[in-house]
NULOZA-906395 format. One record per residue: y, x, z of N, C-alpha, C, O in turn; residue in one letter. Coordinates in steps of 0.1 Angstrom, whole numbers, padded with zeros to 4 digits, always signed. Example, Ala and Ser with C-alpha at 12.3 -4.5 7.8 and 13.67 -1.06 7.14 Angstrom:
BEGIN
-0057+0132+0078-0045+0123+0078-0033+0132+0078-0033+0142+0085a
-0022+0128+0071-0011+0137+0071+0000+0129+0079+0011+0134+0080s
//
This chain:
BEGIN
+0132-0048+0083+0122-0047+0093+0108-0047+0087+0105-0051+0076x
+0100-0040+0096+0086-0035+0084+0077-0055+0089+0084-0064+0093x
+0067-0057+0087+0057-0066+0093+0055-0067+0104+0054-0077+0112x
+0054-0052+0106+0052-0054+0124+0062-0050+0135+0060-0043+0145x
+0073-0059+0128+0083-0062+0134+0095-0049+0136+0106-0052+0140x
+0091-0039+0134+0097-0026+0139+0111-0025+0128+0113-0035+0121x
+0120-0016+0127+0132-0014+0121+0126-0003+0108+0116+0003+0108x
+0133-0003+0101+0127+0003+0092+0132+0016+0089+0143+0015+0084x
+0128+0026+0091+0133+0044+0090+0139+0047+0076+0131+0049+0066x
+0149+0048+0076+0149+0047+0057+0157+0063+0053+0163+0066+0044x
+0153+0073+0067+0155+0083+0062+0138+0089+0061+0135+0097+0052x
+0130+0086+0068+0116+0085+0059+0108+0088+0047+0104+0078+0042x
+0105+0097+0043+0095+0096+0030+0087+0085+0027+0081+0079+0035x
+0086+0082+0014+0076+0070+0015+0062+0075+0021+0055+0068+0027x
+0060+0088+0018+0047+0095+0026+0047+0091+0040+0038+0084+0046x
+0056+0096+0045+0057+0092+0061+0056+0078+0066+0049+0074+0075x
+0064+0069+0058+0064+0054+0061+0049+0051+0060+0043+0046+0070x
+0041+0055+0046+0029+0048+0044+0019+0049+0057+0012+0041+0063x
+0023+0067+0060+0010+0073+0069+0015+0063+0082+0005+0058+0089x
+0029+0062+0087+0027+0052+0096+0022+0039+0096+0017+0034+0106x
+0022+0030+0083+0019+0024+0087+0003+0020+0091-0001+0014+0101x
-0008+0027+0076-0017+0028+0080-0022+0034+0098-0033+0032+0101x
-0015+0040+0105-0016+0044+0116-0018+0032+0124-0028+0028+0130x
-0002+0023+0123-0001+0013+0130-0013-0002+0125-0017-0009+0134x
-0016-0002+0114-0026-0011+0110-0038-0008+0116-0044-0016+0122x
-0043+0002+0114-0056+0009+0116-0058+0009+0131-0068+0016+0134x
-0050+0003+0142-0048+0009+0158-0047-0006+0156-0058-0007+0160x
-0043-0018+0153-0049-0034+0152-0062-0035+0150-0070-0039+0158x
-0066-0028+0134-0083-0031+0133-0088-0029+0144-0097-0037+0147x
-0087-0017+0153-0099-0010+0163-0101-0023+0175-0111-0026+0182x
-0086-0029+0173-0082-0033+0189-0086-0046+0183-0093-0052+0192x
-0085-0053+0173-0094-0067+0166-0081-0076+0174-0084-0086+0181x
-0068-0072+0170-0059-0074+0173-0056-0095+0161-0057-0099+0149x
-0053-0099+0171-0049-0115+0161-0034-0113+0156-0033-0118+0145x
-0025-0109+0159-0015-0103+0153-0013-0090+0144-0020-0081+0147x
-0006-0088+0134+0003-0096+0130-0005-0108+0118-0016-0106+0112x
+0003-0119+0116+0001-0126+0112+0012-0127+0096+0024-0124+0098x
+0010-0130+0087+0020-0131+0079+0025-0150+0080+0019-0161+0084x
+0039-0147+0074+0048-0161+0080+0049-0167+0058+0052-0161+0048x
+0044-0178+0060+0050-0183+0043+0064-0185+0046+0070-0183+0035x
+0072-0188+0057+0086-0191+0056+0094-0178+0058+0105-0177+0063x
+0085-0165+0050+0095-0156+0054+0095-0148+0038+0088-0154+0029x
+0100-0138+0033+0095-0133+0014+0095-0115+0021+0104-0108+0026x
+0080-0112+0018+0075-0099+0020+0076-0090+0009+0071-0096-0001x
+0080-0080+0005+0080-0068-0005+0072-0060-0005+0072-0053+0006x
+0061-0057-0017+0054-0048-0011+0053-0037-0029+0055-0040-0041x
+0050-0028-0023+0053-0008-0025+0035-0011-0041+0023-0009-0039x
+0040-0014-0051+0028-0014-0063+0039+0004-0067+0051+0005-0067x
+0027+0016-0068+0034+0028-0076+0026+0025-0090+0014+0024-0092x
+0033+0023-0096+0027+0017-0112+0034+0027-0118+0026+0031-0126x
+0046+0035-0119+0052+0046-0123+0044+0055-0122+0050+0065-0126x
+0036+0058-0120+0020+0066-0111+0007+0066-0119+0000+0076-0121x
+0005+0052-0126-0007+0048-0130-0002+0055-0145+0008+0057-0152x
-0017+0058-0146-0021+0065-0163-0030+0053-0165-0041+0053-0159x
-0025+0043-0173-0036+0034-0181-0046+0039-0190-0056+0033-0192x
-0042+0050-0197-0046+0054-0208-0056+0067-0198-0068+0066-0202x
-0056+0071-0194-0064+0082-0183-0073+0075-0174-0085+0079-0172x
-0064+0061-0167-0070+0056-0157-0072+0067-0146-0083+0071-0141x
-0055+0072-0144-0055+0084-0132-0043+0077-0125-0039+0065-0127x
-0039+0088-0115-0031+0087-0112-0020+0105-0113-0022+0117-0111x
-0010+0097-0117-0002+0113-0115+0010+0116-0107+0022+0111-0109x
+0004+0126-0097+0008+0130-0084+0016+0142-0085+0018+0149-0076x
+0022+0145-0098+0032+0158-0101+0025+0169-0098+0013+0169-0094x
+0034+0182-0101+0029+0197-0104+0022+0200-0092+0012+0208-0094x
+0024+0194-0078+0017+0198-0069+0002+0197-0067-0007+0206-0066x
+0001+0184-0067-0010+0177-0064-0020+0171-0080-0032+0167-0080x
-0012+0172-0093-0017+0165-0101-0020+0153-0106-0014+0144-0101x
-0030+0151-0116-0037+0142-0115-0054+0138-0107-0063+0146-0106x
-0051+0124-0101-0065+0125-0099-0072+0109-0108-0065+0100-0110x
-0082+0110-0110-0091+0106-0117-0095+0090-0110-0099+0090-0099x
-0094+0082-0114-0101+0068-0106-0111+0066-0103-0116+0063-0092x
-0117+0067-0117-0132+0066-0119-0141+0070-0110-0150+0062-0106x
-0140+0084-0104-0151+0090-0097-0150+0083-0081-0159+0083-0073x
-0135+0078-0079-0127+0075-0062-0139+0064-0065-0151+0065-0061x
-0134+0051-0076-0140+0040-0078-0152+0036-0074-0155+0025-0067x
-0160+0047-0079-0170+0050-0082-0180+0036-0090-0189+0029-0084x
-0175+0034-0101-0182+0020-0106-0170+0009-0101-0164+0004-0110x
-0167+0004-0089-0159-0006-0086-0148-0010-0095-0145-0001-0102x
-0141-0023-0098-0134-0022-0105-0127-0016-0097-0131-0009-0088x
-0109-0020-0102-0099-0018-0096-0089-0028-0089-0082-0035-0096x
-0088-0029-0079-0083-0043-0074-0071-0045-0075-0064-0036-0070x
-0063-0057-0080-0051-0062-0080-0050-0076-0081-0056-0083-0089x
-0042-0081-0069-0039-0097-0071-0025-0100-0067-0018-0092-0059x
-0022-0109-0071-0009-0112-0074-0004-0127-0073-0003-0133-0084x
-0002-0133-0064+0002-0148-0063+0015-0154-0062+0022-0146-0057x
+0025-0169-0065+0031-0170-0064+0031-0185-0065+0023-0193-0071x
+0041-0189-0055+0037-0205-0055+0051-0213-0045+0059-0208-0037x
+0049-0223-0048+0062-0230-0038+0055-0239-0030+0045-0244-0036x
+0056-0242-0019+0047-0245-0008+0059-0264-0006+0056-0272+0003x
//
């Protein structure tokens, strides 16, 4: 089941999954929606493409299609954000 509750399509592209979900998230922000809420009594999985990341480039590589694209310029100065927590309640 995804977060927001729905069943999860697992004949789906991860393309397709992502674009839904930002669809479904992005139609909460508008609506300033108080749900969904995340549960600590429940263990969430979530999609890091680090198979992807060029440390050494600081790109990303999107195959023969699409290529590489560059961070720096997306960034523009920003770092790059990653956090990571873990804890027993």
């Amino acid at each position: 089941r995804t977060l927001l509750g729905q069943s999860s399509d697992q004949t789906s592209s991860s393309y397709q999954r992502a674009k839904s979900r930002k669809k479904a998230f992005d139609n909460l922000f508008v609506s300033k929606a108080q749900e969904p809420k995340t549960d600590p009594s429940k263990v969430y999985t979530f999609e890091f493409l680090q198979h992807l990341f060029d440390f050494q480039k600081f790109s990303i590589e999107l195959g023969s299609m699409l290529g590489s694209v560059e961070l720096e310029e997306i960034l523009a100065g920003q770092p790059l954000k990653i956090m990571s927590a873990y804890g027993e309640q």
